[in-house]
PyMOL Python script that loads the backbone (N, CA, C, O; Angstrom):
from pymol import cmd

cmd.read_pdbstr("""\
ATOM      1  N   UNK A   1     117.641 118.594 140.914  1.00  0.00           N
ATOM      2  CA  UNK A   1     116.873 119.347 141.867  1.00  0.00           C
ATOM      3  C   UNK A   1     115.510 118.663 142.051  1.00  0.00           C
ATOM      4  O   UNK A   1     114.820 118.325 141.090  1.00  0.00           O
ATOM      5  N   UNK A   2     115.191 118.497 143.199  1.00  0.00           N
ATOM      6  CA  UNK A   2     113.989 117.736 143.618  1.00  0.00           C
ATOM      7  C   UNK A   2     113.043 118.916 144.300  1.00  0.00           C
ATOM      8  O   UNK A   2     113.292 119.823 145.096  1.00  0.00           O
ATOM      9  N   UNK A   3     111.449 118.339 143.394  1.00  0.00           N
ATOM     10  CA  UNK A   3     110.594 119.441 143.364  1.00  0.00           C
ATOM     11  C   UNK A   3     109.419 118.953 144.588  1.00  0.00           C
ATOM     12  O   UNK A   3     109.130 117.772 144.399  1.00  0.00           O
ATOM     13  N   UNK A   4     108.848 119.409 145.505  1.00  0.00           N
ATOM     14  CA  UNK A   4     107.798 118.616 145.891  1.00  0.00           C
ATOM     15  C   UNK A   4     106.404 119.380 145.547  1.00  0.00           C
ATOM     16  O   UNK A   4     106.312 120.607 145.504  1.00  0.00           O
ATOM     17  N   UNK A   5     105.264 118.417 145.293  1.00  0.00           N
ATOM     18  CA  UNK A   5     104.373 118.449 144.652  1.00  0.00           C
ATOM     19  C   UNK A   5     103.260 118.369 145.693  1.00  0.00           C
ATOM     20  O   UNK A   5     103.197 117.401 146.451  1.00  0.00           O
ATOM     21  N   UNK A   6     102.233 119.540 145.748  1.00  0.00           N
ATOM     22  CA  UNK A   6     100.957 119.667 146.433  1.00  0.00           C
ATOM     23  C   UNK A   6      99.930 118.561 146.225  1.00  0.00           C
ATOM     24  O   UNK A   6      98.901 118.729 145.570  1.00  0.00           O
ATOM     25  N   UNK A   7     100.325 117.233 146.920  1.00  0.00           N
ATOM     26  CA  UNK A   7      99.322 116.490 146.330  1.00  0.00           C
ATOM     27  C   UNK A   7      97.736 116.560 146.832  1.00  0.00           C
ATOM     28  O   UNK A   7      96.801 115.773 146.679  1.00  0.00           O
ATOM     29  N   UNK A   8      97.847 117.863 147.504  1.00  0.00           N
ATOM     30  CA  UNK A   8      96.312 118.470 147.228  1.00  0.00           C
ATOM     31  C   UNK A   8      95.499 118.891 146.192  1.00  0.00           C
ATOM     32  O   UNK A   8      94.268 118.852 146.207  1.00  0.00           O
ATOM     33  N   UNK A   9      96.412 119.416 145.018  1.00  0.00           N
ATOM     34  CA  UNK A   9      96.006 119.874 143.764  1.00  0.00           C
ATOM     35  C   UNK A   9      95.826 118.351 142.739  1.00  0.00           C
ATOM     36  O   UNK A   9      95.468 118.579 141.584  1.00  0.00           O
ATOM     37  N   UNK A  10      95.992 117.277 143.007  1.00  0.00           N
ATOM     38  CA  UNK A  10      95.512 115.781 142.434  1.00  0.00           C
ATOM     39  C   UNK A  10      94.131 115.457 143.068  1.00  0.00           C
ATOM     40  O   UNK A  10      93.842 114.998 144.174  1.00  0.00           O
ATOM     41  N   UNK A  11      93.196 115.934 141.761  1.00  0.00           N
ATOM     42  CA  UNK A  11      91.831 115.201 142.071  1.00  0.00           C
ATOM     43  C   UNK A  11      91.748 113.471 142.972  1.00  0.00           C
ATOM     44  O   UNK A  11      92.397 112.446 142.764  1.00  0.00           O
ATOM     45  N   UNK A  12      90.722 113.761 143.926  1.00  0.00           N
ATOM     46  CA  UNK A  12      90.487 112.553 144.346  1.00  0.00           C
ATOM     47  C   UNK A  12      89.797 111.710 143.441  1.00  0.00           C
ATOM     48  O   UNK A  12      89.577 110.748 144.177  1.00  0.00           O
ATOM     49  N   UNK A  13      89.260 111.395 142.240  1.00  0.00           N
ATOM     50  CA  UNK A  13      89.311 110.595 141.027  1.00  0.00           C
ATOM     51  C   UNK A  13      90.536 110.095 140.714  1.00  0.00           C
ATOM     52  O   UNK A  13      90.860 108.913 140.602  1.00  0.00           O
ATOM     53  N   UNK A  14      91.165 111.033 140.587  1.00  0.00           N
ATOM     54  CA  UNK A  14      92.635 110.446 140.234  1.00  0.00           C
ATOM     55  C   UNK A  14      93.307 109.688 140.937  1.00  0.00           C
ATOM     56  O   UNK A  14      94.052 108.848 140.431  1.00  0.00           O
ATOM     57  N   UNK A  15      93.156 109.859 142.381  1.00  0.00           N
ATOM     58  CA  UNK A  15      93.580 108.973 143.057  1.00  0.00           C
ATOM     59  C   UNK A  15      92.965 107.318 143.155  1.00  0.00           C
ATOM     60  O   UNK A  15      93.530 106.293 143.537  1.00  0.00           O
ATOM     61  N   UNK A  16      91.451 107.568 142.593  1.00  0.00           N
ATOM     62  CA  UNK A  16      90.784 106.491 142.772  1.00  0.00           C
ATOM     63  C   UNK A  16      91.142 105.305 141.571  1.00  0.00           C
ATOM     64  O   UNK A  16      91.331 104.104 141.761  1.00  0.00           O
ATOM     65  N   UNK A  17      91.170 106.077 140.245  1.00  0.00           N
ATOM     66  CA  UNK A  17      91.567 105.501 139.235  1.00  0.00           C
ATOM     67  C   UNK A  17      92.825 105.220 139.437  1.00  0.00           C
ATOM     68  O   UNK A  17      92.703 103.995 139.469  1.00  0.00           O
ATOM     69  N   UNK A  18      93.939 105.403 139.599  1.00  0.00           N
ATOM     70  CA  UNK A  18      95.357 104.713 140.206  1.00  0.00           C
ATOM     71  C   UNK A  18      95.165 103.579 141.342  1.00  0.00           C
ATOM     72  O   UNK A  18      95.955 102.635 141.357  1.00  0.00           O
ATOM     73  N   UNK A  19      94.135 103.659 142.285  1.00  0.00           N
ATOM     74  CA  UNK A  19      93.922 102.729 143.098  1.00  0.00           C
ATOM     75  C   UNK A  19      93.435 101.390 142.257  1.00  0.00           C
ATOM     76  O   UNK A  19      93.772 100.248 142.568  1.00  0.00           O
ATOM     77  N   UNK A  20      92.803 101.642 141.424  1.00  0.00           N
ATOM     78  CA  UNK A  20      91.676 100.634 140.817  1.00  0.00           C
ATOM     79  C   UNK A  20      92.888 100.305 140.102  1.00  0.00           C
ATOM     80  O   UNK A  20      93.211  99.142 140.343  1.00  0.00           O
ATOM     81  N   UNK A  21      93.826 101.001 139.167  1.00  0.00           N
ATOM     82  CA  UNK A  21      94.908 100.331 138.649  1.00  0.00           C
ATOM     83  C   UNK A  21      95.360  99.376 139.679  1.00  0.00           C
ATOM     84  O   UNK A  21      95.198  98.175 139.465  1.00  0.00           O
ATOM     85  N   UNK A  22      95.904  99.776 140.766  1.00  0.00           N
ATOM     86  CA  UNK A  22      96.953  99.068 141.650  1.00  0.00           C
ATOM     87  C   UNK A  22      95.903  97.952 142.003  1.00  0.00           C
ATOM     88  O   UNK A  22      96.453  96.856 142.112  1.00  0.00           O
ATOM     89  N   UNK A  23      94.906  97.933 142.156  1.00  0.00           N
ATOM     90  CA  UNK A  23      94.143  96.764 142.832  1.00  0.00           C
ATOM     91  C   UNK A  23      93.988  95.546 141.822  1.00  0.00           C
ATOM     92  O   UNK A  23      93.698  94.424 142.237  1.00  0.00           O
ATOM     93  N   UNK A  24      94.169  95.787 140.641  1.00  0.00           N
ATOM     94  CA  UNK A  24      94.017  95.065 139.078  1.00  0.00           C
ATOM     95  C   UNK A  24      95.600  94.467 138.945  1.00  0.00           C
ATOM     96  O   UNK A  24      95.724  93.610 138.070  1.00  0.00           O
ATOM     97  N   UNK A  25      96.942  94.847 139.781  1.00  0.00           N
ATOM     98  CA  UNK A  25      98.107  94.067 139.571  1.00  0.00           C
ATOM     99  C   UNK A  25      98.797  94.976 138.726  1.00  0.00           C
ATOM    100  O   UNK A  25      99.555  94.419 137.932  1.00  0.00           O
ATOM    101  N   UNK A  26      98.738  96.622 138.650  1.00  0.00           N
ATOM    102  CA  UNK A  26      98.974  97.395 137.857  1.00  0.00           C
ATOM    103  C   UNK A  26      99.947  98.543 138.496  1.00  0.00           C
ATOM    104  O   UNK A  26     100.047  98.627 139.720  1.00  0.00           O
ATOM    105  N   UNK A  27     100.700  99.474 137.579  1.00  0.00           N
ATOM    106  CA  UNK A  27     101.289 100.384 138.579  1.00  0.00           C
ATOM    107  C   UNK A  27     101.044 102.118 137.698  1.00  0.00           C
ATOM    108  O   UNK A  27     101.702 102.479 136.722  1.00  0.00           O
ATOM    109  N   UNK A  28     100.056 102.856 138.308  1.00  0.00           N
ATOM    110  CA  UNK A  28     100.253 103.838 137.657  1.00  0.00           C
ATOM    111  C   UNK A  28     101.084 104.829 137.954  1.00  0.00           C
ATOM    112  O   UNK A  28     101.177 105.129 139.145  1.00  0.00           O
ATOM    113  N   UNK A  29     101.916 105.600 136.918  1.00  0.00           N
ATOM    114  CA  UNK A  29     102.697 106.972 137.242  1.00  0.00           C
ATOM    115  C   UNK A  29     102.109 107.939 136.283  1.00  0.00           C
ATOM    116  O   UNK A  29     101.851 107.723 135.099  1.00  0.00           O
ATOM    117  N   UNK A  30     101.914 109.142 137.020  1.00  0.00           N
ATOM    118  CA  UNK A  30     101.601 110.491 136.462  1.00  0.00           C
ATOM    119  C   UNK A  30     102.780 110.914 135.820  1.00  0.00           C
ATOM    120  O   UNK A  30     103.905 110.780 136.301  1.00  0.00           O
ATOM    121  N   UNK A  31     102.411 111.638 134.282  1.00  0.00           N
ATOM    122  CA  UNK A  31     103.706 111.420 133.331  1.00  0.00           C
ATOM    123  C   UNK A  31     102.974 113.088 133.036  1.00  0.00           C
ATOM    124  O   UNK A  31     101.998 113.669 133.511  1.00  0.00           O
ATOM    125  N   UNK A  32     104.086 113.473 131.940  1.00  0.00           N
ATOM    126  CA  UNK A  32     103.650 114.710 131.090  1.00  0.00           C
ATOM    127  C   UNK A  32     103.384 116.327 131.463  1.00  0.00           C
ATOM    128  O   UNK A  32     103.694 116.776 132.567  1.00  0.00           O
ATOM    129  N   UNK A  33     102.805 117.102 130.466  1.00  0.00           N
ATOM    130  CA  UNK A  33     102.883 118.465 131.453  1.00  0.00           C
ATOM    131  C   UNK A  33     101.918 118.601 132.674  1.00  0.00           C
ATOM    132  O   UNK A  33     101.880 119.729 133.166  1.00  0.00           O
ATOM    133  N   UNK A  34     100.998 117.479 133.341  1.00  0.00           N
ATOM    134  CA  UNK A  34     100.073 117.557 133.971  1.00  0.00           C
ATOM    135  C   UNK A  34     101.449 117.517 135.629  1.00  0.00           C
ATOM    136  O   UNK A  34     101.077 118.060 136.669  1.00  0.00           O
ATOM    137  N   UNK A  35     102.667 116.941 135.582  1.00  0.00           N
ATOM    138  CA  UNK A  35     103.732 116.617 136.111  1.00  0.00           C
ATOM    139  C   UNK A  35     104.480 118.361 136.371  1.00  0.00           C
ATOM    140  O   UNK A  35     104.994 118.916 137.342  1.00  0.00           O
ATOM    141  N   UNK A  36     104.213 118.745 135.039  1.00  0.00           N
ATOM    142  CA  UNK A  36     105.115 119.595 134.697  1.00  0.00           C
ATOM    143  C   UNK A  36     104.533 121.189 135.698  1.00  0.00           C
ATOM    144  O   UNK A  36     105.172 121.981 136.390  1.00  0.00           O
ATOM    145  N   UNK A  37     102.890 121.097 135.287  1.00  0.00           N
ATOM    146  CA  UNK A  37     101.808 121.983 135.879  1.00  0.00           C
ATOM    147  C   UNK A  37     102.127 121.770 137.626  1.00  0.00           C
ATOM    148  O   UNK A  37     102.661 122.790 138.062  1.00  0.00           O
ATOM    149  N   UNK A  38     102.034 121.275 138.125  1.00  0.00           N
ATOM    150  CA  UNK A  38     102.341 120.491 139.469  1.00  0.00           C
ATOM    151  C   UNK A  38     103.543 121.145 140.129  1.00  0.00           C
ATOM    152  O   UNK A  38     103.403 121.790 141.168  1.00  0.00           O
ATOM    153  N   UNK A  39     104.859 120.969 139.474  1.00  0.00           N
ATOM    154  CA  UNK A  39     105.910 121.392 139.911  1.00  0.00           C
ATOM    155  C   UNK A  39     105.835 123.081 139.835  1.00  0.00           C
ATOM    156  O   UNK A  39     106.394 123.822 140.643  1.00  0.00           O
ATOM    157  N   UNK A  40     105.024 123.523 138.690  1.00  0.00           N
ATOM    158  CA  UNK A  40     104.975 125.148 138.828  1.00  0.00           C
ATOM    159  C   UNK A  40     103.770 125.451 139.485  1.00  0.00           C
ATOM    160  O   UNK A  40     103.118 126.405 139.061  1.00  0.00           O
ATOM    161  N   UNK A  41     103.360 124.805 140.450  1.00  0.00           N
ATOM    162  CA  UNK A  41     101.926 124.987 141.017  1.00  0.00           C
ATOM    163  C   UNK A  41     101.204 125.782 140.444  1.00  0.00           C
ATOM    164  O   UNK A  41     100.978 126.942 140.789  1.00  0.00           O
ATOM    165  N   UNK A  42     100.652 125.028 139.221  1.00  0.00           N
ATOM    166  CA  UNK A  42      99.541 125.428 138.435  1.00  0.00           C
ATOM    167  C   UNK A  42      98.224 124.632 138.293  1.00  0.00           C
ATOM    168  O   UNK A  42      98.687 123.563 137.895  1.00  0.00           O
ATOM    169  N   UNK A  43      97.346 124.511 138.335  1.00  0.00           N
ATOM    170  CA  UNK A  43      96.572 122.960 138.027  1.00  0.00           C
ATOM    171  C   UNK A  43      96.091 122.162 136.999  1.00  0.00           C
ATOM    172  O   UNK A  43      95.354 122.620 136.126  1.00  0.00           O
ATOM    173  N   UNK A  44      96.452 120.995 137.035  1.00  0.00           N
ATOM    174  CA  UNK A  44      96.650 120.886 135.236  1.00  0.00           C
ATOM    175  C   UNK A  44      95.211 120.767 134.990  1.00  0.00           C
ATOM    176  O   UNK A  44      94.276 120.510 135.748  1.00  0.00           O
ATOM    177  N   UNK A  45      95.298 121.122 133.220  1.00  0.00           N
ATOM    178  CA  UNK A  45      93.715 120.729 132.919  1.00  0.00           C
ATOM    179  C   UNK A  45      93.014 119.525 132.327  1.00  0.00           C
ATOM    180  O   UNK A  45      91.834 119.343 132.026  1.00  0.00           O
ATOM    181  N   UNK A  46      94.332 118.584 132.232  1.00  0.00           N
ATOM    182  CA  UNK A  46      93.839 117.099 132.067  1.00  0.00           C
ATOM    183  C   UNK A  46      95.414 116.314 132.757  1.00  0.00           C
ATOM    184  O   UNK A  46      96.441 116.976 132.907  1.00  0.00           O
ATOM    185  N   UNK A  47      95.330 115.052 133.054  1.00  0.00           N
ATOM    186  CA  UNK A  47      96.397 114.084 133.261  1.00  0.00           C
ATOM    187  C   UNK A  47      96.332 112.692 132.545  1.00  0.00           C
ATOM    188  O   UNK A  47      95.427 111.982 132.108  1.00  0.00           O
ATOM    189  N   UNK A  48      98.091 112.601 132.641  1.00  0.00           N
ATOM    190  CA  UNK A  48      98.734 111.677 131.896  1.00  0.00           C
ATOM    191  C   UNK A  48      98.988 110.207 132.739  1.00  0.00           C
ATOM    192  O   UNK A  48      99.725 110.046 133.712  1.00  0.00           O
ATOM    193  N   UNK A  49      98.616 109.763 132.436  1.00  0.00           N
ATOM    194  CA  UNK A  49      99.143 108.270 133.348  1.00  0.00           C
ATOM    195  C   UNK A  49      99.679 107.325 132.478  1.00  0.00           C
ATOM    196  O   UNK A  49      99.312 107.500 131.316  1.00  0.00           O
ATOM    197  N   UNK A  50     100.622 106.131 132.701  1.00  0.00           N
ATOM    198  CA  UNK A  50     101.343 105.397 132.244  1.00  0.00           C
ATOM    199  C   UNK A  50     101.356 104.438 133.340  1.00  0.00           C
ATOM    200  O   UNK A  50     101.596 104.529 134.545  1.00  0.00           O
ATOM    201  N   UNK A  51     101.020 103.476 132.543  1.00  0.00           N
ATOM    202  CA  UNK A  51     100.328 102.488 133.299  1.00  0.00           C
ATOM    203  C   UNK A  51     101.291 101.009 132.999  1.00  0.00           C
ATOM    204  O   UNK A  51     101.490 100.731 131.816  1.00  0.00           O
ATOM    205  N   UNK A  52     101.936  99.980 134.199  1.00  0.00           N
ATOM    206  CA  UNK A  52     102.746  99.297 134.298  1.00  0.00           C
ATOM    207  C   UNK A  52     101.948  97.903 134.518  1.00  0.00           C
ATOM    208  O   UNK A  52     100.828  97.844 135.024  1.00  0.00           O
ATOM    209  N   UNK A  53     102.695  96.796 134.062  1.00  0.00           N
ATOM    210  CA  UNK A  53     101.613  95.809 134.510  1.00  0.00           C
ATOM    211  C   UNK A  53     100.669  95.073 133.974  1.00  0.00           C
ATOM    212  O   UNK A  53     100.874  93.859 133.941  1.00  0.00           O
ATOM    213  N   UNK A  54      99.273  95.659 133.366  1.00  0.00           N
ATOM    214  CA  UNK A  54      98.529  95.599 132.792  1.00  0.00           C
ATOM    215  C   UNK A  54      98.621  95.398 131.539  1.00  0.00           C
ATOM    216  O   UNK A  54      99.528  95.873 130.855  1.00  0.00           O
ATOM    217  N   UNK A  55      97.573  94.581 131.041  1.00  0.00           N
ATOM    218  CA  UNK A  55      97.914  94.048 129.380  1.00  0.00           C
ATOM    219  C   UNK A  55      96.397  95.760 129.010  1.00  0.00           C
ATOM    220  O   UNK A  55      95.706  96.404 129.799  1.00  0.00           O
ATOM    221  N   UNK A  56      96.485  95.792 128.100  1.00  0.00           N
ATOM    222  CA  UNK A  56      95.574  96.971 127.414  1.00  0.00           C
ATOM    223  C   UNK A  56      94.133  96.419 127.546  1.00  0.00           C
ATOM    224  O   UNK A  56      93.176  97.192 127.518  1.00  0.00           O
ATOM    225  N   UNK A  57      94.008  95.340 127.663  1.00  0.00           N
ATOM    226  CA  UNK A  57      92.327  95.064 127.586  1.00  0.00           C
ATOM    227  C   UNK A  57      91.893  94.729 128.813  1.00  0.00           C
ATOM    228  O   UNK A  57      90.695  94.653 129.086  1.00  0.00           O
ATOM    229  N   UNK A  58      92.787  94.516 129.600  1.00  0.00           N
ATOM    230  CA  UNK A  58      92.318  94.565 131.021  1.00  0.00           C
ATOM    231  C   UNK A  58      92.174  95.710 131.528  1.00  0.00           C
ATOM    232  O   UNK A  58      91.197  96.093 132.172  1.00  0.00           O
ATOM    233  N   UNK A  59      93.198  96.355 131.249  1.00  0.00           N
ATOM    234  CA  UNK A  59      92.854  98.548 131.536  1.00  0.00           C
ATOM    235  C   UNK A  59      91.587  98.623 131.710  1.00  0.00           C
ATOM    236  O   UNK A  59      90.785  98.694 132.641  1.00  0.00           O
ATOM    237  N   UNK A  60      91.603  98.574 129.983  1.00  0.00           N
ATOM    238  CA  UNK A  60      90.108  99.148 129.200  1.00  0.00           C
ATOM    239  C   UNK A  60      89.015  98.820 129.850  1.00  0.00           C
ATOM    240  O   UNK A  60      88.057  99.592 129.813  1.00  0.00           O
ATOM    241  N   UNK A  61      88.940  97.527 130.623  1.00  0.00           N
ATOM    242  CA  UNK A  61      87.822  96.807 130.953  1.00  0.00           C
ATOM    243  C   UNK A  61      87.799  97.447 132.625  1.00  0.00           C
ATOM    244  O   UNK A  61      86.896  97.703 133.421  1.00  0.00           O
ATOM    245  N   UNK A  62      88.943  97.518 132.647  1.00  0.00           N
ATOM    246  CA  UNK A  62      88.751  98.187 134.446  1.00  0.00           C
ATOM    247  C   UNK A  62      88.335  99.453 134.126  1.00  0.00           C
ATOM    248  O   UNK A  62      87.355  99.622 134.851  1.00  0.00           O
ATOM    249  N   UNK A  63      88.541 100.711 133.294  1.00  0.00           N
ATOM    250  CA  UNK A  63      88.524 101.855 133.553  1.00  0.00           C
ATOM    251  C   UNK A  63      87.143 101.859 132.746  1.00  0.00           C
ATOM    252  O   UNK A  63      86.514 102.914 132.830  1.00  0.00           O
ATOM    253  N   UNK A  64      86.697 101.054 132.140  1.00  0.00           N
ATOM    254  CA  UNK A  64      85.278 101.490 131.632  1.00  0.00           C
ATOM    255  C   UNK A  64      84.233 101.502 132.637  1.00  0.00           C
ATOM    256  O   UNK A  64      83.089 101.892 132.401  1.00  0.00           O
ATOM    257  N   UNK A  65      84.540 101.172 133.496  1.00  0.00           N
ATOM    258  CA  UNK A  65      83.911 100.857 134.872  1.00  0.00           C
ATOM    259  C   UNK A  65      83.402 102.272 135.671  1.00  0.00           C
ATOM    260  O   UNK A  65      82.511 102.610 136.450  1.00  0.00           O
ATOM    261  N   UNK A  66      84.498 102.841 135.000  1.00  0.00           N
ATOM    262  CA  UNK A  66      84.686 104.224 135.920  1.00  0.00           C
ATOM    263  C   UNK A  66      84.368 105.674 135.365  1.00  0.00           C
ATOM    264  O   UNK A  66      84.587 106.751 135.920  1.00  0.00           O
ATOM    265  N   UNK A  67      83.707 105.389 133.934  1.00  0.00           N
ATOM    266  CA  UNK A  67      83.614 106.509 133.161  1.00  0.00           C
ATOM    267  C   UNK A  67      83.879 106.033 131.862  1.00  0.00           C
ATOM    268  O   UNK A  67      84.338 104.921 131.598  1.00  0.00           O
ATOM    269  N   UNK A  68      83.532 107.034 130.956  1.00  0.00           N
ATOM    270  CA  UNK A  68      83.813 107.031 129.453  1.00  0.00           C
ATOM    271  C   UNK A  68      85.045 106.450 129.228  1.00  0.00           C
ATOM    272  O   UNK A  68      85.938 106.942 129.918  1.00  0.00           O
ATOM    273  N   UNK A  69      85.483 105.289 128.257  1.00  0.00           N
ATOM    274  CA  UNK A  69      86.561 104.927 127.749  1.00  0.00           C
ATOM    275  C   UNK A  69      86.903 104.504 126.381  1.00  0.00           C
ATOM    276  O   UNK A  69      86.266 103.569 125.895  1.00  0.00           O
ATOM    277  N   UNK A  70      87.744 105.025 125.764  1.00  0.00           N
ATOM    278  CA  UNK A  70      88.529 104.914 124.257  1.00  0.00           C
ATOM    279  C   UNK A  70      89.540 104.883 124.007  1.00  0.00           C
ATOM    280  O   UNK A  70      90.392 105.764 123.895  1.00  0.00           O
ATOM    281  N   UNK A  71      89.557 103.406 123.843  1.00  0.00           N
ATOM    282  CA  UNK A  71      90.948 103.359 122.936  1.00  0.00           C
ATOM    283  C   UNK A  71      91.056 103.907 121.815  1.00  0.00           C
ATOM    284  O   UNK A  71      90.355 103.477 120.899  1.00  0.00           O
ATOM    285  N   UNK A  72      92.223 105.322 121.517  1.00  0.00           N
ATOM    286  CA  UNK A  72      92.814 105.928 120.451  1.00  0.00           C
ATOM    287  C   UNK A  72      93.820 105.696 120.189  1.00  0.00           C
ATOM    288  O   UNK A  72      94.314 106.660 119.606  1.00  0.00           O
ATOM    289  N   UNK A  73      94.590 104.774 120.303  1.00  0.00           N
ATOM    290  CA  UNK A  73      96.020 104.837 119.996  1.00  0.00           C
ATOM    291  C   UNK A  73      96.329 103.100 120.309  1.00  0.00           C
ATOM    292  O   UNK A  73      97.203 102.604 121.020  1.00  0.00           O
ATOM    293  N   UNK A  74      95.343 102.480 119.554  1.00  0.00           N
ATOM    294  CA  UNK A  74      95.283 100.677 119.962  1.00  0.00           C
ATOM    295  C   UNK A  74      96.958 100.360 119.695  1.00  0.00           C
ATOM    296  O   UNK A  74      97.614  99.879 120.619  1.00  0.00           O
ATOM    297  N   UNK A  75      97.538 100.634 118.500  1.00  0.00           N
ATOM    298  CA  UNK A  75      99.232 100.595 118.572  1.00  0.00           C
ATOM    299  C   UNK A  75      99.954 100.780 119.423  1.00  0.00           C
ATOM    300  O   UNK A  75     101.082 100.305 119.554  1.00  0.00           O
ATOM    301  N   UNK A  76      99.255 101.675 120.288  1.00  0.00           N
ATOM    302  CA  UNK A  76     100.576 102.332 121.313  1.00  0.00           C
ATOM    303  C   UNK A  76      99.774 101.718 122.984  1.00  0.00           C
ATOM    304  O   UNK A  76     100.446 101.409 123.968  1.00  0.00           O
ATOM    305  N   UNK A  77      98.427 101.676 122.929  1.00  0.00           N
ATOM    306  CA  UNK A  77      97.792 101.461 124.176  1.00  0.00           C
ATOM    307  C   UNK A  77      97.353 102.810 125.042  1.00  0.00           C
ATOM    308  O   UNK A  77      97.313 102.947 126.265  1.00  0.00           O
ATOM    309  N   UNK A  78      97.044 103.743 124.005  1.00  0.00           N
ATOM    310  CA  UNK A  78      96.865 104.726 124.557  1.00  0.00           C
ATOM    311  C   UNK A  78      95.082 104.556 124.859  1.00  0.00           C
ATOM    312  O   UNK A  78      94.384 103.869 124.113  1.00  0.00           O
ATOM    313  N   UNK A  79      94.579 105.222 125.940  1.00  0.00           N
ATOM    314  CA  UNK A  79      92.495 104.959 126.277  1.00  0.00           C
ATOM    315  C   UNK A  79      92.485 106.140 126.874  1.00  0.00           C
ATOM    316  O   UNK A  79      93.358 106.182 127.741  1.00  0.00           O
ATOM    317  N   UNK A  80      91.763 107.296 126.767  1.00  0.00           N
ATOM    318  CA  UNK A  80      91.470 108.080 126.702  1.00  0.00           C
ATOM    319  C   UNK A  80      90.144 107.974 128.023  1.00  0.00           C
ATOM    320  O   UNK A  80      89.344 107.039 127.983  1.00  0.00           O
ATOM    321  N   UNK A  81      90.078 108.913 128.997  1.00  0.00           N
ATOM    322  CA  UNK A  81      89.094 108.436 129.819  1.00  0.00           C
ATOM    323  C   UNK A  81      88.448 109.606 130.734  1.00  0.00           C
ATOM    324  O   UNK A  81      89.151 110.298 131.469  1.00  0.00           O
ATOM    325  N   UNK A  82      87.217 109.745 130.636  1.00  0.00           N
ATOM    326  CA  UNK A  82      86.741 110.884 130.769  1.00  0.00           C
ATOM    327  C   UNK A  82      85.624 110.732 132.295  1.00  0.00           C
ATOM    328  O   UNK A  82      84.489 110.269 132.185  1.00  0.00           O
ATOM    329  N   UNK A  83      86.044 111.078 133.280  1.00  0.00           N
ATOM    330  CA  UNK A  83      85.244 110.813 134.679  1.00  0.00           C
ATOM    331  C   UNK A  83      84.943 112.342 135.384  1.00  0.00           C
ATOM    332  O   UNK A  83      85.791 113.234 135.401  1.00  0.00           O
ATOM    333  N   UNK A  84      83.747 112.453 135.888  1.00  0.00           N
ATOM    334  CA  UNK A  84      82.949 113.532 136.034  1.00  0.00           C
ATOM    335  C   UNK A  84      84.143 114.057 137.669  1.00  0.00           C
ATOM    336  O   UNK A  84      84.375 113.336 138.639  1.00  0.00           O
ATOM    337  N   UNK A  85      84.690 115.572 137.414  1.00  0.00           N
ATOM    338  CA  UNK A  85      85.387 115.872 138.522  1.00  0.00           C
ATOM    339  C   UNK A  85      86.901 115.488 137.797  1.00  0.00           C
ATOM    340  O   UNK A  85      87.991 115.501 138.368  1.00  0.00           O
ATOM    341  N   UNK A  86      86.743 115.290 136.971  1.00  0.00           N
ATOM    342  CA  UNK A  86      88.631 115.518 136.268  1.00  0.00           C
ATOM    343  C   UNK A  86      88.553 116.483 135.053  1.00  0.00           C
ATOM    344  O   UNK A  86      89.576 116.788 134.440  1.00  0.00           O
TER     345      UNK A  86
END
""", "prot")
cmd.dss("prot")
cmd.show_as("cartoon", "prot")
cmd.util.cbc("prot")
cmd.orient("prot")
């Protein structure tokens, strides 16, 4: 069953930070219950991205650009990223 999603309720940050991915040779997808919030038109209170492409230190170096950034999860490539309006 195919759900469609208000992509009015996706901060325009979010969109910007996926752009800045894609412009870096990158591919982001929105993953997790922020996906899950969406389909039950709820609004999530943080989002998940999974990010294609990109080696981890190039991320890091693009998204520090854009707000607070931390790598927590250097094993896995997880960066944590905190921008005013998300």
């Amino acid at each position: 069953m195919l759900h469609k999603i208000n992509k009015e309720h996706i901060p325009k940050a979010l969109w910007l930070v996926c752009d800045r991915i894609k412009g870096c040779g990158g591919q982001a997808w929105l993953i997790g219950g922020s996906v899950r919030d969406l389909v039950l038109n709820v609004q999530p209170k943080d989002w998940d991205i999974e990010v294609y492409g990109l080696e981890p230190d190039v991320l890091h170096e693009t998204l520090k650009n854009m707000g607070h950034c931390e790598s927590v999860g250097k094993q896995f490539g997880v960066i944590k990223l905190w921008l005013d309006g998300l």
